[in-house]
C-alpha positions in Angstrom: -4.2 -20.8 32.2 -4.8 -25.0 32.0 -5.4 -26.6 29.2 -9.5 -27.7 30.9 -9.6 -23.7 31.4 -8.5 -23.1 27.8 -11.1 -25.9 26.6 -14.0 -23.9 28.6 -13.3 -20.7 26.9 -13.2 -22.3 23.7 -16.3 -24.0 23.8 -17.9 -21.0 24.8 -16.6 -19.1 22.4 -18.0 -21.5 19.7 -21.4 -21.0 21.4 -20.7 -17.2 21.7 -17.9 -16.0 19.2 -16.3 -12.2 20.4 -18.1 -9.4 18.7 -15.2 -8.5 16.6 -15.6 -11.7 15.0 -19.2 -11.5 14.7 -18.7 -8.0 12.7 -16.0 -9.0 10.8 -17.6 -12.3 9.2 -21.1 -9.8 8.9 -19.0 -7.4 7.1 -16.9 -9.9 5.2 -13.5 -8.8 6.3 -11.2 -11.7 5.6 -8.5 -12.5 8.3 -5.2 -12.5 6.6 -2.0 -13.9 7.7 0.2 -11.7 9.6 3.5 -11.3 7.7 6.6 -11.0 9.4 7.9 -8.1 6.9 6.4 -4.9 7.2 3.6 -3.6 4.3 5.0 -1.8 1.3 3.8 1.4 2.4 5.9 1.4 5.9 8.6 3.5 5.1 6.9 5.7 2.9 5.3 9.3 4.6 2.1 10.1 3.2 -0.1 13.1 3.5 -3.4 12.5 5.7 -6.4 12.7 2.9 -10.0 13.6 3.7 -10.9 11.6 1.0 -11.7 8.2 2.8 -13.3 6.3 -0.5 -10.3 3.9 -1.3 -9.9 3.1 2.4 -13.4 2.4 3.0 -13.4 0.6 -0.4 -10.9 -1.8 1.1 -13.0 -2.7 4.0 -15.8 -4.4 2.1 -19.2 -3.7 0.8 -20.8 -3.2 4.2 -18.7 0.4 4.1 -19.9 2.0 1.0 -20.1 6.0 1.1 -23.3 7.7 -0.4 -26.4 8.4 0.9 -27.6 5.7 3.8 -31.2 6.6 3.9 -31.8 6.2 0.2 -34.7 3.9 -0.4 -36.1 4.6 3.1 -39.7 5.9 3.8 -40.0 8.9 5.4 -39.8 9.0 9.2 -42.6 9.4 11.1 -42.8 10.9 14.9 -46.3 11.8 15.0 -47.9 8.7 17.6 -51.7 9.4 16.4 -50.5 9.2 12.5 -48.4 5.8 13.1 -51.7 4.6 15.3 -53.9 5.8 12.4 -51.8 4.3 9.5 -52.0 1.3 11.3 -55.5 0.9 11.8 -55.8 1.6 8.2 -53.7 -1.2 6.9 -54.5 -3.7 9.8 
């Protein structure tokens, strides 16, 4: 890859950033630094858990367990109804 090739892709990635990026920074994952020794945990063996609180936990705020249609209306599939309510309210 040239440099000029390199200098296209990043200028179109500041107009268009990768969609891991884009979901990370919605999210708000930070990036961390890569460190050359391994995590603490590495050599330890742990059991697989179907608890997934404390993992999701560590992801950030847009992973929160609990209900995800709390606060939500009531969906509705019938056509005449949504035609009907909206006549009503327009």
């Amino acid at each position: 890859m040239t440099l000029l090739q390199v200098e296209e892709l990043m200028s179109y990635w500041a107009q268009h950033p990768p969609l891991h990026l884009l979901v990370a920074a919605y999210i708000g994952v930070e990036r961390r630094k890569q460190s050359s020794k391994p995590p603490a945990f590495a050599g330890q063996k742990r059991e697989p858990s179907s608890d997934g609180g404390p993992m999701l936990a560590q992801l950030g705020p847009g992973f929160n367990t609990g209900e995800v249609h709390a606060g939500l209306p009531p969906v509705v599939l019938d056509f005449s109804e949504l035609c009907r309510r909206g006549q009503a309210s327009g």
